[in-house]
N, C-alpha and C positions, 0 to 999 in steps of 0.2 A: 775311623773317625775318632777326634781325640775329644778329650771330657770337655775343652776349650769349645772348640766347635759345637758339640751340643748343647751346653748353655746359651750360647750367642742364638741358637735354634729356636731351643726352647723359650728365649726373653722375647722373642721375633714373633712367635705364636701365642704366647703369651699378652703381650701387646697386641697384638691384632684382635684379641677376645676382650680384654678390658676396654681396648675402644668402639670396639661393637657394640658389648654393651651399657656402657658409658652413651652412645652417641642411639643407642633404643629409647634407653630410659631417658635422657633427658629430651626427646621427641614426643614420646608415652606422657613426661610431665607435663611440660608446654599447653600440648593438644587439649590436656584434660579441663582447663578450664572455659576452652571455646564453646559457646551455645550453639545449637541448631541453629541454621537462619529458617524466620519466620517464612511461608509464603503468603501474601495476601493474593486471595481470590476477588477483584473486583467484581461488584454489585452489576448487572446487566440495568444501562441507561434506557429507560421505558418514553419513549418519545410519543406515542399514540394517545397520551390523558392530556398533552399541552392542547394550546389552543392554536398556538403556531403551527403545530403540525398539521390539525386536524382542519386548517384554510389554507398548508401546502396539498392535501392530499384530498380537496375538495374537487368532487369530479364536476362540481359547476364551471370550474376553472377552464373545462375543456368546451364549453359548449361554442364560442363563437369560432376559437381555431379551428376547430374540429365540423362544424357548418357546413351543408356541403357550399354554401353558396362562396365561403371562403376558400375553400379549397378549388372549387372551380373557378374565382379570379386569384388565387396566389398559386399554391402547391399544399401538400399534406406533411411538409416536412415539419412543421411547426405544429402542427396535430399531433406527430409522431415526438417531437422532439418533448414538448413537455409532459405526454403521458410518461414517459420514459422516465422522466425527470420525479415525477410524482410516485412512481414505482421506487426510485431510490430511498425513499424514506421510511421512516418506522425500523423496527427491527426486526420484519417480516419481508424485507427487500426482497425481492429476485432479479434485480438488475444491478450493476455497477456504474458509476461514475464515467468510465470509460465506452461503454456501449452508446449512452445519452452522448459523448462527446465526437463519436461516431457519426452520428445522426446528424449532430450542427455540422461536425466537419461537410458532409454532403451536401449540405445546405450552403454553407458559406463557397465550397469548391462553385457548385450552380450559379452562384451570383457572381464571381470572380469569370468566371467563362462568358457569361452574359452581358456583363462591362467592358471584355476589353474585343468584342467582337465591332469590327468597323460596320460602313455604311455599306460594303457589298460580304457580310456573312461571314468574313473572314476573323480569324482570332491573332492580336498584336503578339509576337512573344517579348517584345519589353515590358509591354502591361504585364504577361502572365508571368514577366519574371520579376516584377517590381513586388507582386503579390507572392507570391513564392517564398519573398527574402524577410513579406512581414509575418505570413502567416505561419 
């Protein structure tokens, strides 16, 4: 190996350390004047001291759907459907949005069957596909 060659070697490793640490240290600078990002921990929204709330989750609200007399001329779905609904609120829920959507769905399916049933018991499938395409 001639002395030519090892210089060319050594400028090549040489080089390759001065940009190393050239390309550390000016990362190490940069970096150093970034701040932590803050996190904020939102406050939990207390919904049970409004008034609003406390005449959503007013269980007088249940007394006529819940009736038996109305339940024996209608159904209990509307019993069901707003207890549900009044469970949704506060920040002591145990139900979702989706289980109460449940409940009407059943409800509105029943009245859709109901409507498009003709004059001998039979169910139309254009009616039930008219309702189909809205609901």
């Amino acid at each position: 190996m001639s002395i030519k060659q090892l210089r060319i070697d050594m400028l090549v490793v040489y080089g390759l350390l001065g940009g190393l640490v050239v390309g550390v240290g000016g990362t190490l600078y940069v970096k150093r004047d970034v701040p932590d990002p803050v996190v904020v921990v939102p406050e939990p929204v207390i919904i049970t001291e409004s008034q609003v709330a406390e005449k959503l989750t007013d269980i007088d609200l249940l007394k006529v759907p819940c009736s038996s007399e109305y339940i024996a001329e209608n159904n209990d779905l509307l019993c069901r459907e707003m207890f549900c609904l009044m469970q949704t609120r506060g920040i002591d829920s145990k139900v979702s949005g989706a289980d109460c959507s449940a409940i009407s769905n059943v409800q509105n399916t029943m009245v859709i069957l109901e409507t498009c049933r003709d004059a001998e018991n039979k169910l139309d499938d254009r009616c039930i596909t008219i309702y189909r395409e809205r609901k």
